[in-house]
C-alpha positions as CSV (number, residue, x, y, z in Angstrom):
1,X,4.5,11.0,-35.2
2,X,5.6,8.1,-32.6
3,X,8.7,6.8,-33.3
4,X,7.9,2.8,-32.3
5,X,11.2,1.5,-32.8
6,X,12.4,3.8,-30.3
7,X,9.5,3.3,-27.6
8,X,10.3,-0.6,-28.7
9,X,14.0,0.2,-27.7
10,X,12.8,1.5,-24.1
11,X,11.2,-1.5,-23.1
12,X,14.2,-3.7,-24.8
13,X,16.0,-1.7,-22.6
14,X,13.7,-1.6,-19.3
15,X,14.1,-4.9,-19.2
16,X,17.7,-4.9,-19.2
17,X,17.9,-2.3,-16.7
18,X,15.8,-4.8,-14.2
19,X,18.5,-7.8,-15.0
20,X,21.5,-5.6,-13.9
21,X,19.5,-4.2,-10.8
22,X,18.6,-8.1,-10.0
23,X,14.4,-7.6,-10.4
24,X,14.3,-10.1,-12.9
25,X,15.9,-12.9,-14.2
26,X,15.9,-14.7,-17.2
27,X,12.4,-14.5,-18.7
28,X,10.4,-14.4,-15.9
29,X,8.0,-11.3,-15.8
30,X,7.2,-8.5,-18.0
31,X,7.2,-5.0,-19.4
32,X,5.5,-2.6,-21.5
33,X,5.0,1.1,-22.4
34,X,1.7,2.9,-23.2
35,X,2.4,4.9,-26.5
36,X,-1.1,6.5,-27.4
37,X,-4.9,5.4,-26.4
38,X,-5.2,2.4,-28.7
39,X,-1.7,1.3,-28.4
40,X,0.8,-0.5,-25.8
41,X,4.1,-2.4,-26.5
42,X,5.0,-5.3,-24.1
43,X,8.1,-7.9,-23.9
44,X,7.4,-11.3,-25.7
45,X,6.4,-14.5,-24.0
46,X,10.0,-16.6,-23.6
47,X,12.7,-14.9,-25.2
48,X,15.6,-13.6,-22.4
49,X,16.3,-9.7,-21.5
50,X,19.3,-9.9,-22.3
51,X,19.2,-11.1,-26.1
52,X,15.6,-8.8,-27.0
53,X,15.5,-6.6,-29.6
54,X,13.4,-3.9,-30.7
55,X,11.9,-6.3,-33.2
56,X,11.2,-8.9,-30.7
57,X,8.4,-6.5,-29.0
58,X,5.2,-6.7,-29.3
59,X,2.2,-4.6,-30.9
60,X,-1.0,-5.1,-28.5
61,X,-4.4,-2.8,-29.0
62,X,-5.7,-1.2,-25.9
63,X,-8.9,-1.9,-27.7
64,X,-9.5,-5.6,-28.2
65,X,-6.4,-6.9,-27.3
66,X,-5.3,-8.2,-30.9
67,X,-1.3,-8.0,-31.8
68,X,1.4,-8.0,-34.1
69,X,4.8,-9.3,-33.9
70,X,5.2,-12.3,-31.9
71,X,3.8,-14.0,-28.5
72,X,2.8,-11.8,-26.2
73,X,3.4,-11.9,-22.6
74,X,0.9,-14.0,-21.0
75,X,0.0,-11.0,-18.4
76,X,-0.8,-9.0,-21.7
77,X,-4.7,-8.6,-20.3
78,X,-3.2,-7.5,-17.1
79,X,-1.2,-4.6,-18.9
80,X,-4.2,-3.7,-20.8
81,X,-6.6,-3.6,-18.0
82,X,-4.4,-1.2,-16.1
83,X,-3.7,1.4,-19.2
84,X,-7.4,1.1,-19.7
85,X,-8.3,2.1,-16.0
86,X,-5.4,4.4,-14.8
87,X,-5.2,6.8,-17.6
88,X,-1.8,8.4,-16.4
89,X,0.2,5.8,-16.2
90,X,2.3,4.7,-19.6
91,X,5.0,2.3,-17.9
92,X,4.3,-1.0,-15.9
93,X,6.6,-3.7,-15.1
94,X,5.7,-7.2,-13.4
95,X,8.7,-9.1,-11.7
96,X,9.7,-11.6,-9.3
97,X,12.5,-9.5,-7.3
98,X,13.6,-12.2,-4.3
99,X,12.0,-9.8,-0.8
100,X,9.0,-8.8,-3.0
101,X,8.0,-12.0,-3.4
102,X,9.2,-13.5,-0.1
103,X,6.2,-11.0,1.4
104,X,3.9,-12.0,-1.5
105,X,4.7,-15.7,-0.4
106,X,3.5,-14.5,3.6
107,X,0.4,-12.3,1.9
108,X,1.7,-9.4,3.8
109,X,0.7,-6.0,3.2
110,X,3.4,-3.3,2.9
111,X,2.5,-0.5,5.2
112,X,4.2,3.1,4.9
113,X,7.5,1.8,7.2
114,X,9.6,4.5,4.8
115,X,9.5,7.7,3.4
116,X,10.4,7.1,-0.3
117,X,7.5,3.9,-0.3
118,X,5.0,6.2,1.3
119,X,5.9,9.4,-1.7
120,X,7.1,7.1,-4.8
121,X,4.2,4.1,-4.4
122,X,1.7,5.3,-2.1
123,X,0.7,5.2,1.4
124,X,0.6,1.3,1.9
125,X,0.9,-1.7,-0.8
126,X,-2.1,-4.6,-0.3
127,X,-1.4,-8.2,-1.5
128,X,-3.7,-9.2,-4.4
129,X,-5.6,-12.4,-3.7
130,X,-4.2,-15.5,-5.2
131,X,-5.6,-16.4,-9.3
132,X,-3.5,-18.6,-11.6
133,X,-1.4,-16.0,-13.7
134,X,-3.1,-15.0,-16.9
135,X,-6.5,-15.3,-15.8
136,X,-9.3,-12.4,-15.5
137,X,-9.8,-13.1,-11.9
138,X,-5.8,-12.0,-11.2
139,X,-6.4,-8.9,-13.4
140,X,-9.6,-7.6,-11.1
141,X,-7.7,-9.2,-7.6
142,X,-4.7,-6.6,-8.8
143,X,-6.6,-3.5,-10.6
144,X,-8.6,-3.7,-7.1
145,X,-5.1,-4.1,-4.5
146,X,-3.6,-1.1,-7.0
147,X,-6.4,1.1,-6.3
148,X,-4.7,4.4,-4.8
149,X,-0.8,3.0,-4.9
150,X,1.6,2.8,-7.8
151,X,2.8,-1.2,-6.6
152,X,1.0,-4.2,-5.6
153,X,2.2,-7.7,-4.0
154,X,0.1,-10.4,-5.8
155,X,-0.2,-13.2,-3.6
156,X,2.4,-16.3,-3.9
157,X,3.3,-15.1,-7.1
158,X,5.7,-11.5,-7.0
159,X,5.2,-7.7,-7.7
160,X,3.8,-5.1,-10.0
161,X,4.5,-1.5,-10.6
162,X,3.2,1.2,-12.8
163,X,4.3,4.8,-13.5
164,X,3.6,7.6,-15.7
165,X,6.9,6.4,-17.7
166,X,9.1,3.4,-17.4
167,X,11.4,5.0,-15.2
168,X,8.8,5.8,-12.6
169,X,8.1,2.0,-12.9
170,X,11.6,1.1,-12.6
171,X,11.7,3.2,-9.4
172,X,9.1,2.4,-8.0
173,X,9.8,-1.6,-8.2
174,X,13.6,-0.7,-6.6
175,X,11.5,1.2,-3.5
176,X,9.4,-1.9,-3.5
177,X,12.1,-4.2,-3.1
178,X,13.6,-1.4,-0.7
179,X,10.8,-1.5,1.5
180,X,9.9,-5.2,1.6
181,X,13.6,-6.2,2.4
182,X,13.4,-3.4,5.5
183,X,10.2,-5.2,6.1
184,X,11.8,-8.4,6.6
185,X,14.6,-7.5,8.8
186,X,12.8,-5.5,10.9
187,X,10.9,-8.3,12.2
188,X,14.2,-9.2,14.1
189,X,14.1,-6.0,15.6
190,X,10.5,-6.4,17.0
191,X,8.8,-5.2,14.0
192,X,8.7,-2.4,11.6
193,X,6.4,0.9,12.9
194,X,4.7,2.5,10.2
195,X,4.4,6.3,9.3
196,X,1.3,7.8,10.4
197,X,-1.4,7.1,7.8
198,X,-2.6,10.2,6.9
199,X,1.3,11.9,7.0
200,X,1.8,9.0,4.3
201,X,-1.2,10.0,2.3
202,X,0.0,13.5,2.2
203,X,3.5,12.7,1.2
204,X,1.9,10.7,-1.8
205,X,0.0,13.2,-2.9
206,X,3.0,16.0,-2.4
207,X,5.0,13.7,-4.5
208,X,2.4,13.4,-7.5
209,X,1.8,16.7,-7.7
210,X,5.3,18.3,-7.2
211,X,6.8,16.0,-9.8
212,X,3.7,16.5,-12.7
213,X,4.8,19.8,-12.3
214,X,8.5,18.9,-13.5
215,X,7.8,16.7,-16.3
């Protein structure tokens, strides 16, 4: 039987975790857990990190979308739309960290300038075309840029990353901010240069498998 104030205590805590590693602040973005086939549980719409409870998190069906509890976030359709299309992955976190989002801002794709992006996220991260948050047409620009990669930029806007748990999800958005800051400053140094495509394929793939095999 699933314990659901416990998974509800994860995300309470997930999102604490992202204040003290400075991914989030305040409000802003969002994060949920898949706990069975019908069911995910996702932070509330408003209410701070810092002060959430285990009561304060949301019921949402992986089936029609209906909840219990209070608000959900507004990207609820966007958590939903990933469980329901990525099967493995049960932890997903959206946030504004401050060099994700400067690249988001310039619409620049991530390519595989470091090991740990290339194994932990995948061999490059694409910027999702622009939508107005919450709509349908930002859930199919970002299932579409997450195809094959565990992060995506979404344009002007910030970062999302998924994982089989919430800690893959955590990790992965602290490679992402890794790799976008190296990004950044690299261009003062006449650019990043990239890891071989394929090399960075294969590390991805040495990474998924190798670790299934430890959980």
């Amino acid at each position: 039987m699933i314990d659901l104030t416990a998974k509800k205590q994860q995300v309470c805590d997930a999102g604490c975790r992202l204040i003290e590693l400075g991914l989030v602040a305040g409000t802003w973005g969002n994060v949920s857990i898949k706990v069975s086939d019908d069911l995910m549980l996702i932070t509330p719409s408003g209410v701070e990190y810092r002060t959430m409870t285990a009561q304060d998190i949301v019921e949402v069906s992986l089936k029609d979308g209906s909840y219990t509890g209070g608000k959900p976030s507004s990207e609820r359709n966007l958590h939903m739309e990933i469980y329901n299309t990525r099967k493995g992955v049960h932890g997903i976190i959206h946030n504004h960290a401050s060099h994700s989002s400067t690249v988001a801002a310039a619409r620049r794709e991530v390519p595989p300038i470091l090991d740990d992006l290339a194994q932990i996220v995948g061999p490059r991260v694409r910027v999702a075309d622009y939508a107005l948050p919450g709509t349908k047409k930002l859930v199919r620009n970002t299932i579409k840029a997450l195809k094959g990669c565990n992060a995506a930029l979404l344009a002007n806007h910030g970062a999302i990353c998924i994982g089989r748990d919430i800690e893959e999800a955590i990790l992965c958005c602290q490679v992402l901010e890794k790799a976008c800051k190296s990004l950044i400053e690299a261009e003062f140094l006449g650019g990043a240069k990239e890891i071989n495509r394929f090399d960075a394929w294969i590390m991805h793939q040495y990474y998924l498998r190798k670790y299934s095999k430890q959980k």
